[in-house]
Structures are given as structure tokens and as C-alpha cells.
KOLDRENVEX-333862 format. One record per atom (N, C-alpha, C): x, y, z; residue in three letters. Coordinates in steps of 0.05 Angstrom, whole numbers, padded with zeros to 5 digits, always signed. Layout:
XYZala;...
//
This chain:
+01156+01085+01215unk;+01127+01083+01214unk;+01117+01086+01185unk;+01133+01100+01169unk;+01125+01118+01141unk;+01131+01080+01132unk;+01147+01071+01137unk;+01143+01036+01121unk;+01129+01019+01123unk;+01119+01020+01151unk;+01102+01004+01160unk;+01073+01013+01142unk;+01062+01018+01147unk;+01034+01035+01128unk;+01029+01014+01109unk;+01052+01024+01082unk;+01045+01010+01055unk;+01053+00979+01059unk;+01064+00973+01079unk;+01068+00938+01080unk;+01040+00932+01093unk;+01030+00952+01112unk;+01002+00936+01131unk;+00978+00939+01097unk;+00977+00952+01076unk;+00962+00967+01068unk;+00965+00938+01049unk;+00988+00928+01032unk;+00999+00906+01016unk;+00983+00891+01029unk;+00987+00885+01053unk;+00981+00853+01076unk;+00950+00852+01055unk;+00938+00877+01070unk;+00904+00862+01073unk;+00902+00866+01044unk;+00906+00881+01021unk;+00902+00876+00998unk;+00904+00847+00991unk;+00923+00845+00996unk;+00932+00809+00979unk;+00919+00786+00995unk;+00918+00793+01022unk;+00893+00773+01035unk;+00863+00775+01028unk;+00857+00800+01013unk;+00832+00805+01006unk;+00832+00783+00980unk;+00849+00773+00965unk;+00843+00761+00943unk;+00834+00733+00939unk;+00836+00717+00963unk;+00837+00695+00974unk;+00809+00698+00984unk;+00783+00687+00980unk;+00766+00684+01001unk;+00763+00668+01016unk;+00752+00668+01050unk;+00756+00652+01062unk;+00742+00626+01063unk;+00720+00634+01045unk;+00694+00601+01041unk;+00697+00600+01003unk;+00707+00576+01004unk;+00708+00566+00977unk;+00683+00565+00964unk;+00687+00572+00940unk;+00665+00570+00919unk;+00665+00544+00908unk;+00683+00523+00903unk;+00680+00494+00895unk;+00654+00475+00903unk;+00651+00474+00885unk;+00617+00446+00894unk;+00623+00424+00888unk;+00648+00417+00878unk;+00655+00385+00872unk;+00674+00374+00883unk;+00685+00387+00911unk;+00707+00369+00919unk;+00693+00340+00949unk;+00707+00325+00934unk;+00692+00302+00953unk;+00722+00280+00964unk;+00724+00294+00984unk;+00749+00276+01002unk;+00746+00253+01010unk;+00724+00234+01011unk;+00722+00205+01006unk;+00724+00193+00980unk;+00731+00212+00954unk;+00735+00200+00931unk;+00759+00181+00926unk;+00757+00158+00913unk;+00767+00131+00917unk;+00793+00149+00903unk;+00810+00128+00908unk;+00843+00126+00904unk;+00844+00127+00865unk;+00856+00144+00852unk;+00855+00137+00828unk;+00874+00115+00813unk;+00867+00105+00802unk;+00886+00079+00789unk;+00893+00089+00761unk;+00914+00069+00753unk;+00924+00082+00726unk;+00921+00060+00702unk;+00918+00068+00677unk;+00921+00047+00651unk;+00944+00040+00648unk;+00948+00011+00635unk;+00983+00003+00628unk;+00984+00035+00604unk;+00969+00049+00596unk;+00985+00072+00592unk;+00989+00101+00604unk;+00998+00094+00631unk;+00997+00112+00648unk;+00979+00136+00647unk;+00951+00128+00640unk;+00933+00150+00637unk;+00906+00141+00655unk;+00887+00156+00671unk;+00873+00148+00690unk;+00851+00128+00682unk;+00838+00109+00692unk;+00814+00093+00689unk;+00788+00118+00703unk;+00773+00125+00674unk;+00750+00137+00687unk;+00732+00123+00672unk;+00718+00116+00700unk;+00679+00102+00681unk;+00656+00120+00679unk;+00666+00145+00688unk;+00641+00161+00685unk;+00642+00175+00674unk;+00615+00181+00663unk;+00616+00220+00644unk;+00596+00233+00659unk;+00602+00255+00658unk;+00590+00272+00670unk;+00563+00285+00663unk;+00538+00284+00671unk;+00514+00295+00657unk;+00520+00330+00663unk;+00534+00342+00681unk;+00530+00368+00687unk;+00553+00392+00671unk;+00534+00400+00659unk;+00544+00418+00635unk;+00571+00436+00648unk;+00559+00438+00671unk;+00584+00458+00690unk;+00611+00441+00689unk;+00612+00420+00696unk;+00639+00404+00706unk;+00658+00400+00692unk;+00680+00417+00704unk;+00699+00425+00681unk;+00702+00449+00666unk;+00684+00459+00664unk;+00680+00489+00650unk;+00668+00517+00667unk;+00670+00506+00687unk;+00662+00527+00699unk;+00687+00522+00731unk;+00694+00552+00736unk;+00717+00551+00748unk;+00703+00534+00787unk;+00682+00543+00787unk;+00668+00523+00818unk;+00667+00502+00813unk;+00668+00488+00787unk;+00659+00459+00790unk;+00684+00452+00774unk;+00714+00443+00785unk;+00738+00448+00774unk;+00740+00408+00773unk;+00756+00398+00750unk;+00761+00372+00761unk;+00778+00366+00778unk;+00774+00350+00793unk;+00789+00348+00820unk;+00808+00328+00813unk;+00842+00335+00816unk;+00857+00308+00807unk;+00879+00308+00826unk;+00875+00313+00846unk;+00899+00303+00874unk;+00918+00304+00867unk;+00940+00316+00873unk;+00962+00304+00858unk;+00982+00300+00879unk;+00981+00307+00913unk;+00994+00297+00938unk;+01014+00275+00943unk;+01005+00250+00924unk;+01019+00224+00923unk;+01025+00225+00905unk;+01043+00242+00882unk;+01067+00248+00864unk;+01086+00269+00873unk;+01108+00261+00868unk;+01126+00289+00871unk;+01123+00315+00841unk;+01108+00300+00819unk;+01102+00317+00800unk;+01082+00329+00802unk;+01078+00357+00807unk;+01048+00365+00811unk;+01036+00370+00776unk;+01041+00363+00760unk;+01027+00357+00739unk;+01020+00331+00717unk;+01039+00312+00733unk;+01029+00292+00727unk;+01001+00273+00720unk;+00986+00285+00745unk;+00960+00286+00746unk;+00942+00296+00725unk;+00945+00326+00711unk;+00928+00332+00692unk;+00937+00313+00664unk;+00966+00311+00660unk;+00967+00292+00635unk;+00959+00266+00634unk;+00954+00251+00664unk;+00946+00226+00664unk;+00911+00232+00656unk;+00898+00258+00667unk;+00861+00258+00670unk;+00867+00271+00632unk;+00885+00283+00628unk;+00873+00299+00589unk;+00888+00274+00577unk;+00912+00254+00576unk;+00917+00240+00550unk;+00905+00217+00556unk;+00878+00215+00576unk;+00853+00190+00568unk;+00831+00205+00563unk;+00838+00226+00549unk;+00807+00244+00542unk;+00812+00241+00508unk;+00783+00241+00488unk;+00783+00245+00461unk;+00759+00267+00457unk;+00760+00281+00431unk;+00749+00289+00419unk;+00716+00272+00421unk;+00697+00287+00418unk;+00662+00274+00420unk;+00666+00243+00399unk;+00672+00247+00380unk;+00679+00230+00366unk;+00702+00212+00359unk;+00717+00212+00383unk;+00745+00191+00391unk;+00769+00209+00373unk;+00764+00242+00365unk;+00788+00248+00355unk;+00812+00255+00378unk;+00842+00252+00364unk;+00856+00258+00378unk;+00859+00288+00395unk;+00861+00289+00417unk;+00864+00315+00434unk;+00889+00322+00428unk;+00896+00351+00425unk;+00918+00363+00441unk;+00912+00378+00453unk;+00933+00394+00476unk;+00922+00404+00498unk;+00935+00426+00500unk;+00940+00453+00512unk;+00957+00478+00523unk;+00949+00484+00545unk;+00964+00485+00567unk;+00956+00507+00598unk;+00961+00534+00588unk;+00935+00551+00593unk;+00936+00577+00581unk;+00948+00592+00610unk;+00932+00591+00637unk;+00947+00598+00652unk;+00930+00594+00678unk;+00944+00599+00700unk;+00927+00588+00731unk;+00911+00609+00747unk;+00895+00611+00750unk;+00875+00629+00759unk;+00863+00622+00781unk;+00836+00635+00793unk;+00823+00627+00816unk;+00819+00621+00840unk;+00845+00641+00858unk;+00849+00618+00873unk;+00824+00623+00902unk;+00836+00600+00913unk;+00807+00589+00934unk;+00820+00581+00955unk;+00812+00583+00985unk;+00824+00574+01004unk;+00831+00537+01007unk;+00850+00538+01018unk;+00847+00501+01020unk;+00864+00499+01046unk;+00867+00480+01056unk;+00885+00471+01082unk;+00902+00451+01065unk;+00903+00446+01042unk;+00920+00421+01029unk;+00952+00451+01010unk;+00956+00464+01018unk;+00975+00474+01016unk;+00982+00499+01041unk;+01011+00501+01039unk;+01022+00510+01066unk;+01017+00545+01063unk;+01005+00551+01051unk;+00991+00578+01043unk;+00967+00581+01043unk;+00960+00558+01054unk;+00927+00562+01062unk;+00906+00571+01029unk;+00918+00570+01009unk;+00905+00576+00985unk;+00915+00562+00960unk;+00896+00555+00939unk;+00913+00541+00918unk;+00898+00554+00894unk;+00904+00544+00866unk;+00898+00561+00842unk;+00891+00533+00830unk;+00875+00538+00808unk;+00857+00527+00787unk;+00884+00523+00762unk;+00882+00510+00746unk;+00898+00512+00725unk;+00873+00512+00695unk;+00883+00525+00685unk;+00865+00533+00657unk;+00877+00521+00636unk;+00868+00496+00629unk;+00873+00483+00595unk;+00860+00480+00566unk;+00870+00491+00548unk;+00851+00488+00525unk;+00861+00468+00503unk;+00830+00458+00508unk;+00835+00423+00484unk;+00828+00440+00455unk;+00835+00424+00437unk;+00831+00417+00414unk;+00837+00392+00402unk;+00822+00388+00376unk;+00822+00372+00363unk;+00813+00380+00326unk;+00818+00347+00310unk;+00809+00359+00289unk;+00781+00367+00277unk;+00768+00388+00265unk;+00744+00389+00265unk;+00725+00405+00279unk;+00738+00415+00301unk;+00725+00426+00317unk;+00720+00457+00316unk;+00698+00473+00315unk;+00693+00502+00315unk;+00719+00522+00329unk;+00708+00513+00362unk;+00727+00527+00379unk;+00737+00514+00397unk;+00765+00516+00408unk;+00774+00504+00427unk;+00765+00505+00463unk;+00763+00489+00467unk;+00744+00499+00493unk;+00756+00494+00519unk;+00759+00497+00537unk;+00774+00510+00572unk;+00761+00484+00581unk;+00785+00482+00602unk;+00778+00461+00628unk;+00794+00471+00644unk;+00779+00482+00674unk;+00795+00480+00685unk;+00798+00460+00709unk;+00829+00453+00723unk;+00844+00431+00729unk;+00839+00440+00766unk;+00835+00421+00780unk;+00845+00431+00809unk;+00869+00406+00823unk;+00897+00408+00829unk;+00910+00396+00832unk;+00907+00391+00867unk;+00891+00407+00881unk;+00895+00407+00914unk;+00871+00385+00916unk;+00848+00383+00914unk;+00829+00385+00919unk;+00818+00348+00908unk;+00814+00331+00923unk;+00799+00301+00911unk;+00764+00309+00900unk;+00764+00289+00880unk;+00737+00293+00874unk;+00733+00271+00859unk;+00715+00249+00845unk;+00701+00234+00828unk;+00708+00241+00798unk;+00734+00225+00785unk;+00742+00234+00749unk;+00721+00229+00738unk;+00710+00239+00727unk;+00687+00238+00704unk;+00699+00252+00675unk;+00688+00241+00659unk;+00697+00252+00628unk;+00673+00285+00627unk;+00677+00301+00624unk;+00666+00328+00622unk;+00648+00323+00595unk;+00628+00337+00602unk;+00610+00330+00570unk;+00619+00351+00552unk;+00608+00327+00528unk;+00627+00345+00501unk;+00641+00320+00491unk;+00661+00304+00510unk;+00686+00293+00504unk;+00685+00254+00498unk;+00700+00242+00496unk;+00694+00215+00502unk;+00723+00212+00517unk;+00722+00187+00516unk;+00751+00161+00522unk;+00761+00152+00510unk;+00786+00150+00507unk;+00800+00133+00497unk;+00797+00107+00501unk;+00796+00086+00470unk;+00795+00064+00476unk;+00817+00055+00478unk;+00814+00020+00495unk;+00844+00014+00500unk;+00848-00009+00488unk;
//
């Protein structure tokens, strides 16, 4: 019994961390199929007017990644067709994965955010995006950023 206790006590702790209604406001599961550039980097036509998208962990970009066996494939296809405001070159770091939120699209019933920081040349400070790999939504370029031309 003296074992049982601190495993029931573990249980609801670590279920407490998971909430059961997602805080996300941008996932949209009718969002079209994404296609790719002959340089394997995504076709996005939109930018985003909403200062949140992308920088704020509720409004995460949504990049599926279900139909790859790479689950990161996806963020390097949505960051190496991203530039600098002024078409400079990006580089990129995953600082680390945070957030997590309930989903039915993993067998744990919960998934995590990924946290990346761009830079470029010229720029003050490097600034956070974070990534959602479970979750479909509409690629838009995050303001701040442009596209790569092709």
C-alpha cells in the first residue's frame, strides 16, 4: 500500500499538466494539403496580419507532419522558405519543446509545441516561433518576415 500512494500521487500530478481544453485558436482541420517548391520548401501565399501568429505559444504554426515518417521535416520545409523583413538569409536553432496541449492526433492524447529562434544579418534580437507538428492549420509567413524568392 506504502507504494501505491506515491505512484497514485505521480499519476494525477503529471495528468494535471496536460489540460483537457486546448488553448490553440489556429488549428483548422479543413486546411488544404501542403505542396512543396522544386526546393523542397513549402508554397505559402499568405502573410499573416496577426501579430500573435507564431509568437505566441496559442496561436502556434500549424505544420502536420502525419504524412512524413520525419517528424521534422515539416518545420525545415515552413523556416528554409522564410527570410529576414528584408529577404536576408535566416538561420534557425530549436531552443526547446514546451507547452503541451491535449490532441487525439498522438497516442498520448497530448503533444508539445517546438520553440525556434531565427536570426539573421542585422537584426537587434533574435526572435521565437513556435512550431506545432500535430495540429493542421493555414501556412502563412508570421509578420516581421518575408519569402523567399524563387
Amino acid at each position: 500500500m506504502k507504494k501505491i500512494i506515491p505512484f497514485v500521487v505521480l499519476l494525477l500530478l503529471s495528468a494535471s499538466c496536460v489540460s483537457t481544453k486546448s488553448t490553440l485558436k489556429n488549428v483548422d482541420d479543413n486546411a488544404p494539403a501542403l505542396t512543396l517548391t522544386k526546393e523542397n520548401t513549402f508554397v505559402i501565399t499568405a502573410y499573416s496580419k496577426d501579430k500573435k501568429y507564431g509568437y505566441d505559444q496559442d496561436y502556434p504554426i500549424n505544420i502536420f507532419y502525419r504524412n512524413t515518417v520525419n517528424e521534422t521535416i515539416n518545420q525545415e520545409r515552413f523556416l528554409n522558405a522564410l527570410t529576414g523583413p528584408k529577404g536576408e538569409k535566416i538561420t534557425y536553432t530549436k531552443l526547446e519543446s514546451c507547452c503541451p496541449f491535449p490532441t487525439k492526433k498522438t497516442d498520448l492524447g497530448a503533444g508539445f509545441l517546438d520553440v525556434y529562434e531565427l536570426k539573421w544579418d542585422g537584426q537587434k534580437k533574435p526572435i521565437k516561433l513556435y512550431l506545432n507538428i500535430y495540429e493542421k492549420g493555414i501556412l502563412m509567413v508570421p509578420v516581421g518576415l518575408s519569402l523567399k524568392k524563387n
